[in-house]
N, C-alpha and C positions, 0 to 999 in steps of 0.2 A: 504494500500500500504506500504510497506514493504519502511525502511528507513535508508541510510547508512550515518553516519555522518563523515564527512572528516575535520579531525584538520592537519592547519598547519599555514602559513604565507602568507601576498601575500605580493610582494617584487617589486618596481619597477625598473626594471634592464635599467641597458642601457652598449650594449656588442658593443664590441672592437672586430670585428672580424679580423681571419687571413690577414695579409698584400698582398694587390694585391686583394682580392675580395670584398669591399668595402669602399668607403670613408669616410665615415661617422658616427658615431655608432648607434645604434639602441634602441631608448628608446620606452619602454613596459614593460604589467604587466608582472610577470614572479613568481617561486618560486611555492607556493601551488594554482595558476592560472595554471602550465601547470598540475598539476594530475586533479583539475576541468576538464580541457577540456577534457583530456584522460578518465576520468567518463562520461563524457555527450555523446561521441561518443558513447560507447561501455557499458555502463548499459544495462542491461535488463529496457524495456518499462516500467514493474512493480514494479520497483525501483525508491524512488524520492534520490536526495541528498542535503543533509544539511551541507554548509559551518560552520565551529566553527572555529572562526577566528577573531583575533582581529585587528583593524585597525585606524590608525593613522588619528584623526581629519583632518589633512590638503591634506588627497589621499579618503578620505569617501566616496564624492562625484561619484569620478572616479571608488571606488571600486565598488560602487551598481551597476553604471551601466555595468560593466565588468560581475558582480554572474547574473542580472537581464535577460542575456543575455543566460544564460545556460537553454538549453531545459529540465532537470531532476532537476531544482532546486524546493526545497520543500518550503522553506520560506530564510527570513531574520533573523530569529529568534535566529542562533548562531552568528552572526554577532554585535561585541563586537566594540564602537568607545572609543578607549584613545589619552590624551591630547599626548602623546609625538608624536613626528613627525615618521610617516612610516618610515618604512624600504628600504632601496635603497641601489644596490648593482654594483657593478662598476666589469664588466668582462671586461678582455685582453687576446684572447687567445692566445698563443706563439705558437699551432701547430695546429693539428686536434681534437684533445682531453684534451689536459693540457692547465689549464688559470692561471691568478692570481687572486682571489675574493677578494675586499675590502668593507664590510660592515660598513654602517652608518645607524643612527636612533631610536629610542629606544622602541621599541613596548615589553610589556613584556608578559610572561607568562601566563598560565592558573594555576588559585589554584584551590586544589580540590573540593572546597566550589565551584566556580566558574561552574568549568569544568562537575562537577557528574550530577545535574539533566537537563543537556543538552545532556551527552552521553546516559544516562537512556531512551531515548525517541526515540531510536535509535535501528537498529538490525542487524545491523554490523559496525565497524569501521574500520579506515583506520587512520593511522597519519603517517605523514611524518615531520619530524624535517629539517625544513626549514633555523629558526634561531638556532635551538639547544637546546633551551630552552623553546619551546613550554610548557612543563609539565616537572615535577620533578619524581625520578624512583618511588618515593613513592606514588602521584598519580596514574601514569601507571599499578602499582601493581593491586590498588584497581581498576582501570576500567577496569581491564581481567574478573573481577566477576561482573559488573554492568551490562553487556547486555547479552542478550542470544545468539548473533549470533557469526561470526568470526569474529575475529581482527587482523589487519595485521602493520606492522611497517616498516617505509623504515627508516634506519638508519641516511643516508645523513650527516645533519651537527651536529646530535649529538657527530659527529665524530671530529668536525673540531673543532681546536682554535679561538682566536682572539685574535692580539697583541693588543697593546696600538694606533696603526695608523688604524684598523677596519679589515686588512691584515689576510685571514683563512688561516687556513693549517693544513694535517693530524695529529691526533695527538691518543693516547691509551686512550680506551674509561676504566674508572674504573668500575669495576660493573657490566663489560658487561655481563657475563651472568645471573647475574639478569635482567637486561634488556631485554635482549633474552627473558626469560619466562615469561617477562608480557605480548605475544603477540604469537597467533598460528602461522601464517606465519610473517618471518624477509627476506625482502631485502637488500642487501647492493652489493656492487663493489666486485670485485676481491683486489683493495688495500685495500677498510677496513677489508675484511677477512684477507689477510695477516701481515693487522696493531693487530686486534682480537689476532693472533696466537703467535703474540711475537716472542720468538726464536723456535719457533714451525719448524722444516722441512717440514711438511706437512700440511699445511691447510685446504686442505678436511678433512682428520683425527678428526682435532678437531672440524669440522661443523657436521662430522657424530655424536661425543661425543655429541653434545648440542641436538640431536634430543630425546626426551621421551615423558613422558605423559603432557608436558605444553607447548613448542615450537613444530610443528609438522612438518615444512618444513622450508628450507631453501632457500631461489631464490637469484642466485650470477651472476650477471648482467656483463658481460666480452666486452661490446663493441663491437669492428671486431669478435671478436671470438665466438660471440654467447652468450649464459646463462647456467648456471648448475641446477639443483637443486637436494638438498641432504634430503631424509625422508625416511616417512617409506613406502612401497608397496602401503598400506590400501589408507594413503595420495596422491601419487601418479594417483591412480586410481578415486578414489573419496574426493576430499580434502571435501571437500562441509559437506558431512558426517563424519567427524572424525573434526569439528571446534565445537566450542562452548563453553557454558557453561558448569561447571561438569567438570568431567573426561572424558580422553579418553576409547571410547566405543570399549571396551576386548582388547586384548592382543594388542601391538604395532607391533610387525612382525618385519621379518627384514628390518635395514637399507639400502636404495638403493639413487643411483644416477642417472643422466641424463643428458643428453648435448644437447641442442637446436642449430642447425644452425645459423648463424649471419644473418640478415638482414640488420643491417647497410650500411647505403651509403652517407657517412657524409664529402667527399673528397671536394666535390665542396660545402657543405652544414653549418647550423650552427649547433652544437649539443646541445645546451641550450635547458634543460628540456626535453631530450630524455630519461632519466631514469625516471622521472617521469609521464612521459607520458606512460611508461611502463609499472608501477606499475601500473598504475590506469585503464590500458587495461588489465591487468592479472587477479586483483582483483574483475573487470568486470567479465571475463569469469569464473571465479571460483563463482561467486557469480549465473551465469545463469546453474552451473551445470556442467560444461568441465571440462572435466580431467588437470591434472598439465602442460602436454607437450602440450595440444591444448590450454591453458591458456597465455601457457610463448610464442606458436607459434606465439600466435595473437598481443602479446606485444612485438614480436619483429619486425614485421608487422607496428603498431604503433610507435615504437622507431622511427624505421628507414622514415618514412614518415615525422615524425617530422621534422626532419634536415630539409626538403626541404620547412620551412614555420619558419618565424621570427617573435619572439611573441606567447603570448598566446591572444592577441585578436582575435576572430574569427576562432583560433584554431579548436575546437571542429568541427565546419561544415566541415571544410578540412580533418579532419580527416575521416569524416563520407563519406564522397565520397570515401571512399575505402569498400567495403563491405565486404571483408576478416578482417576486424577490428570488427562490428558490432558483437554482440552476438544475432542478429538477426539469424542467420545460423553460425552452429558449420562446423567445419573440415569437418564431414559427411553428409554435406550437411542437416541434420536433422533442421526443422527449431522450434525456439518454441514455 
């Protein structure tokens, strides 16, 4: 059985939502818990997943039972416990979509000594930069060549700062396109592409530039407005077949773009871990074989479902009550 290992953070949030639809805030797992549950929904059946994750002695407890909980889980076996206390993250959101993030806790990184023969055993990856600091670009580099399948990277808070008070915010990612190329398909917003761009006037422009023979799509996650994504044809049609180890197989073709419809419906709802939730639907359906736009359809399907469920406890099951999410049955009804 074929095995995707998913590094990130699990983070215990407790969110501050908009004023006037709750009193009280909402403490739950949240962080690299909601791409878990967006896997667990929407893997293909012959897929297990492997958390690589490191977790704080004093939430251990709670974490096991949270991964224990997930129907496609393989083992416990990436499941790292360090002495410093978990991660906990304090949401306030000011509108529908913008909050303010204050991070506390000290959970660290993966060394590549650490992280190599755990991806190794793996045949696809996913990371999502949760803390930021999951892994260093010089790890990242070498684990593009440690497995044979695809790897995918959601940008997230590799992006973000931390002041001196735990307080995130956008911030210019150095290196970035090194980063880019340690991973075939890259996630990220519409603002870290245009934090990416600099004084760039056009943004797509330079997402098309990054597209060659080592980054092969783009997926730019827009909110209300839907998702983009920027590659080449071949990718497009068949990502599934142009990921992996080695080079890209013959010519690249030309660069194209795409625009997905919004499914979002996050007015009366919460949107914590709708991107993530999205990623881990997308990477699902690309991983069962669906083209890029029946991928990003079903992730946007999932995004938007999310909002209407607090927490990633129990996630997963709610999700799976929608069967237009399942990669049990593609777009064309083809089942697999």
């Amino acid at each position: 059985m074929p095995r995707l290992g998913v590094v990130g953070t699990l983070v215990w949030d407790t969110i501050y939502d908009r004023p006037g639809n709750w009193d009280d805030p909402v403490e739950e797992w949240g962080g690299i818990a909601y791409s878990l549950a967006g896997f667990d929904a929407a893997l293909p059946n012959n897929w297990s997943l492997l958390p690589i994750v490191k977790v704080g002695q004093d939430m251990r407890d709670s974490a096991d039972t949270f991964l224990k909980g997930l129907v496609h889980l393989d083992s416990l076996d990436g499941i790292r416990t360090v002495a410093e206390p978990n991660n906990r993250v304090e949401l306030i959101y000011v509108d529908e979509a913008r909050r303010h993030e204050k991070l506390s806790g000290g959970v660290p990184g993966w060394t590549l000594e650490e992280l190599l023969p755990v991806v190794r055993a793996c045949d696809a990856l996913y990371v999502n930069f949760i803390a930021g600091w999951e892994l260093d670009l010089q790890t990242a580099s070498v684990l593009r060549n440690a497995i044979a399948g695809p790897t995918y990277m959601d940008l997230h808070s590799l992006m973000l700062g931390l002041d001196a008070d735990g307080v995130r915010n956008l911030r210019p990612l150095r290196e970035w396109r090194s980063w880019l190329t340690c991973f075939d398909i890259v996630q990220l917003n519409e603002d870290e592409l245009t934090m990416l761009a600099g004084g760039s006037n056009d943004p797509w422009v330079l997402a098309a530039k990054v597209i060659g023979s080592a980054t092969r799509g783009i997926l730019i996650t827009r909110g209300d407005r839907g998702s983009t994504w920027v590659s080449t044809r071949d990718f497009a049609e068949s990502p599934l077949e142009c990921c992996g180890y080695g080079q890209f197989p013959g010519p690249l073709g030309p660069i194209t773009m795409g625009r997905v419809p919004s499914e979002m419906r996050v007015r009366d709802g919460d949107p914590t871990g709708c991107g993530d939730v999205w990623g881990g639907t997308c990477f699902s359906h690309l991983l069962a074989g669906a083209n890029l736009n029946s991928a990003m359809r079903a992730a946007g399907k999932a995004g938007s479902r999310n909002a209407g469920f607090r927490g990633a406890s129990r996630l997963s099951a709610y999700l799976q009550s929608s069967s237009d999410i399942s990669t049990g049955v593609l777009e064309t009804g083809k089942t697999l």
